[in-house]
C-alpha positions as CSV (number, residue, x, y, z in Angstrom):
1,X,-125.0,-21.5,26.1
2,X,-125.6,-25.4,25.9
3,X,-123.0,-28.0,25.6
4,X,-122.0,-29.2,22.4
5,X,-121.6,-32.7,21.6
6,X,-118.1,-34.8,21.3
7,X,-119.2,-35.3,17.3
8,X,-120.1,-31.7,16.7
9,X,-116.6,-30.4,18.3
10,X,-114.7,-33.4,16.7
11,X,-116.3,-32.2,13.0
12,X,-115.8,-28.7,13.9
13,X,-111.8,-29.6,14.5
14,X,-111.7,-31.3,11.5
15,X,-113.1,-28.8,9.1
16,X,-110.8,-26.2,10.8
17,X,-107.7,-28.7,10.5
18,X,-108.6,-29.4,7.0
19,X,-108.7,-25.7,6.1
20,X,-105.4,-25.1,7.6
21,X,-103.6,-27.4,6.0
22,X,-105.1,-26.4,3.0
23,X,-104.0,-23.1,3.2
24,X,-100.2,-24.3,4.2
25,X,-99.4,-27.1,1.6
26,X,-99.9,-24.0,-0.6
27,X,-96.9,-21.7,1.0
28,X,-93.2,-21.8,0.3
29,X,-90.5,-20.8,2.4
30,X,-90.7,-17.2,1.5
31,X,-94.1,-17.3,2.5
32,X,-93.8,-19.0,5.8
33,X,-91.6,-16.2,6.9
34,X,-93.8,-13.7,6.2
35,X,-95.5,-11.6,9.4
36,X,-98.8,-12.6,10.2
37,X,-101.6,-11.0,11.8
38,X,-100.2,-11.8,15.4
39,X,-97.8,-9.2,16.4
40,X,-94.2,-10.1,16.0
41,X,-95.3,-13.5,14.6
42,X,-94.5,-14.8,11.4
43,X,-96.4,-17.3,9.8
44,X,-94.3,-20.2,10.6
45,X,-94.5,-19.2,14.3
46,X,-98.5,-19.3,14.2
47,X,-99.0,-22.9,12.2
48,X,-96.1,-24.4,14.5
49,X,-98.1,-22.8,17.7
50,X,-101.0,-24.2,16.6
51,X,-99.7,-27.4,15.6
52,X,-98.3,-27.3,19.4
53,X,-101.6,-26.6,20.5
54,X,-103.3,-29.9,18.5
55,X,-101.0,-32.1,20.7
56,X,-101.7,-30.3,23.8
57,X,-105.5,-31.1,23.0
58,X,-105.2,-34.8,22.0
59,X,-103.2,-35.4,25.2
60,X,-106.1,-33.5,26.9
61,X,-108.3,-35.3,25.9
62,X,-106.7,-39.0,26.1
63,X,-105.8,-37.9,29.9
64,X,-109.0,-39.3,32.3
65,X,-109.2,-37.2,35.5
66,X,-110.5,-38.3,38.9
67,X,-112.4,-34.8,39.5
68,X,-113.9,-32.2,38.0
69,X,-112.0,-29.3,35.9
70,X,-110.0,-27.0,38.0
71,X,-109.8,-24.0,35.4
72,X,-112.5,-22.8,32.4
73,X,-112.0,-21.0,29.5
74,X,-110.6,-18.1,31.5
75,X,-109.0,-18.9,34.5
76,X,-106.8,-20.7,32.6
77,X,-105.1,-18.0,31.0
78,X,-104.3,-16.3,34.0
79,X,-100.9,-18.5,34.5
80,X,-99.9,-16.4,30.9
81,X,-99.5,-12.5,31.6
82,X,-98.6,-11.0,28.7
83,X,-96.1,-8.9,30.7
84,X,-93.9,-6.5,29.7
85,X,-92.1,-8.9,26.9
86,X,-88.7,-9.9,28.6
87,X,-89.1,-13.6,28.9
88,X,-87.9,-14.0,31.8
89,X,-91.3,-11.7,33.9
90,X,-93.4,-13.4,31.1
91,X,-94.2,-16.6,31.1
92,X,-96.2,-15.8,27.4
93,X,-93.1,-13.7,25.8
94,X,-90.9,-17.4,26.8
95,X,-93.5,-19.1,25.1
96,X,-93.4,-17.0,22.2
97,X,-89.4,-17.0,22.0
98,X,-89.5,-21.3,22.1
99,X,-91.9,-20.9,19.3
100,X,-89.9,-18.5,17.2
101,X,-86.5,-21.0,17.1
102,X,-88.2,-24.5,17.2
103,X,-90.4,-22.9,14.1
104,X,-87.1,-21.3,12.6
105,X,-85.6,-25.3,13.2
């Protein structure tokens, strides 16, 4: 697989962004409570995940670094077993729980 270019993944962001919020100035409250297609998730919880995720990425990418990467696409997830769902063994079910009240806030 080749590397894609800072425009292409910047456009690609965008149209994705655009599409989201699209698709959420168009829900109520009733709506945003509704379960989504993630288990356990409602739909608040994914847009406020992935809002979270957004300013993970702009930080990212507005932070230089002196070396090269020290995860991929992978190895990064390995810090986040889904364990057996009691927050406190799952660093992924905490995760999930902060999500669920700051998106209920």
């Amino acid at each position: 697989m080749s590397e894609i270019t800072r425009s292409a993944a910047t456009g690609a962001l965008e149209a994705v962004y655009q599409r989201i919020t699209a698709v959420a100035d168009r829900l109520g409250e009733a709506e945003l409570m509704l379960p989504s297609r993630c288990a356990g998730w409602a739909v608040a919880d994914v847009l406020f995940h992935q809002l979270l995720d957004a300013r993970r990425a702009l930080r990212a990418f507005a932070s230089p670094s002196a070396g090269p990467p020290d995860v991929d696409d992978i190895s990064y997830w390995r810090d986040y077993p889904a364990g057996n769902g009691q927050a406190e063994q799952a660093p992924a079910a905490a995760h999930a729980r902060y999500v669920r009240i700051s998106a209920s806030a």
